[in-house]
N, C-alpha and C positions, 0 to 999 in steps of 0.2 A: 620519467616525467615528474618533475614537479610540482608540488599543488601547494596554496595558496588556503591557510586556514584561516578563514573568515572568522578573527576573534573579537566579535563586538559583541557586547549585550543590549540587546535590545529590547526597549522594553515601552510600554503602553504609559502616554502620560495622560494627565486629566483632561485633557483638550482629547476628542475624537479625529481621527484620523480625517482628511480631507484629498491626500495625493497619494497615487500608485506609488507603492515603495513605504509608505507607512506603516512602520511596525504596528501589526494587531493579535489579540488572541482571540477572540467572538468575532461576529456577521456585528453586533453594535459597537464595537473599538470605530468602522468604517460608516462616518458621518454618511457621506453621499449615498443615496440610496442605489445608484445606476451601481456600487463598489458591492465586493464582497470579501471577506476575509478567506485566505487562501495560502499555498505553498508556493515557493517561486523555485526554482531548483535552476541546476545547469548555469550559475553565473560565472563570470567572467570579471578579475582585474582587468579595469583599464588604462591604457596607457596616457600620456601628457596630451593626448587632441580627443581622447575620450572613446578612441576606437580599440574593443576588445584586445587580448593578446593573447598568448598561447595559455597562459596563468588560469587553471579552474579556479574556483574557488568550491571548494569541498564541503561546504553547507548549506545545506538548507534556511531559509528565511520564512518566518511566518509575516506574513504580507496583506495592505488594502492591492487591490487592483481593480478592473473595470470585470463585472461582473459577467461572463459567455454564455449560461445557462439560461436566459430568459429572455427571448425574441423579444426584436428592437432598441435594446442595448448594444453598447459596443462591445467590441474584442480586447482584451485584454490588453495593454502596450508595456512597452518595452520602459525600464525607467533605470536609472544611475543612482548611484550616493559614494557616499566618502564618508572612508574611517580617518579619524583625525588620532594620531599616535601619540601614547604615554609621554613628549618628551615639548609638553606643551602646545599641541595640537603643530609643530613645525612640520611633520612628515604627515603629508595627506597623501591615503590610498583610496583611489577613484577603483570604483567597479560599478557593475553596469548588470541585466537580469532581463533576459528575452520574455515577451507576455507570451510568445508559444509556449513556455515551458512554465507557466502557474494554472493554477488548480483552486478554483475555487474549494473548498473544506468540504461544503455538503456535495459536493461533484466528485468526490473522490470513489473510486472502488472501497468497500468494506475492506478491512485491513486481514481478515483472513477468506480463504476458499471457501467454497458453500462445502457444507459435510455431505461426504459421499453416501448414497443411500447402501445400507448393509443389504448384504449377499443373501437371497432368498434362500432356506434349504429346504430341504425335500420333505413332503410329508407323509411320503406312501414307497413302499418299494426300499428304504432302506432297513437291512437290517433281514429281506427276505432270503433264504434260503436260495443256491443258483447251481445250477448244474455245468457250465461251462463261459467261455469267456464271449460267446456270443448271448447268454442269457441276458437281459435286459433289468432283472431285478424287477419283478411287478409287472413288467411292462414302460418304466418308464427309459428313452433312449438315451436320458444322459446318465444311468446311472450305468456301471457295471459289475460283474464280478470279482471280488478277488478277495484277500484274506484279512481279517479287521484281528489283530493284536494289542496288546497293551491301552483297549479301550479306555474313557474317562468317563465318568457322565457328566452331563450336560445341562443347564440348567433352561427355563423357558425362553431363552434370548439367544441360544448360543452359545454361552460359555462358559468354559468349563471349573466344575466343581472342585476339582483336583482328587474325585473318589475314584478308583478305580472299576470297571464293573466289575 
């Protein structure tokens, strides 16, 4: 498949942003208030009647659009532009950017996972003395028997010293 590298720079002028498809970096580059700044992804070159083609275009655009997050606003729409080419602006390339697939900026998921809460360990029963592979260690049933080698110790978190015991 080939892709379609959307190489414009775009970039914020002094005038505030007014139409979907307005390049922004802040929620204020986006005059209208019903707008918010946001991602636009999943576009598409368009062809000579302005209807998508098979062509992605393989970047991201940070973008005004109509803002989704705030009952009574509308939905996001769909908007077009054109790159005007190094050779005089004679070779225009039309592409086009579904509002399904923008994101306003503060709507976005946080850019990493929540941290996982660390592994509770035991604080009774390890370390007891056990007489078989049914003993329990203390009493508790997840622990069990068997032979501790080449121990480390540990420090109050967990981990390890690098001392040997």
């Amino acid at each position: 498949m080939k892709y379609f590298v959307l190489a414009a720079l775009l970039s914020s002028t002094t005038s505030a942003a007014t139409s979907p498809g307005d390049p922004c970096t802040t929620a204020k580059d986006c005059a209208d208030p019903s707008m918010c700044c946001g991602v636009a992804k999943g576009g598409f070159v368009n062809d000579s009647k302005g209807q998508p083609t098979a062509v992605p275009i393989s970047n991201n655009l940070a973008v005004c659009n109509k803002d989704p997050t705030t009952d009574g606003k509308p939905a996001p729409v769909d908007w077009i532009g054109e790159l005007a080419g190094a050779d005089d602006a004679k070779t225009k390339i039309p592409y086009g950017f579904k509002g399904t697939d923008f994101a306003c900026f503060d709507s976005l998921p946080p850019p990493t996972p929540d941290p996982k809460k660390p592994p509770t360990y035991p604080t009774k029963g390890v370390g007891t003395a056990c007489t078989g592979l049914s003993d329990t260690c203390g009493g508790d049933a997840t622990l069990c028997c068997g032979i501790a080698m080449n121990g480390l110790i540990v420090d109050d978190k967990g981990a390890s010293t690098g001392k040997p015991v």
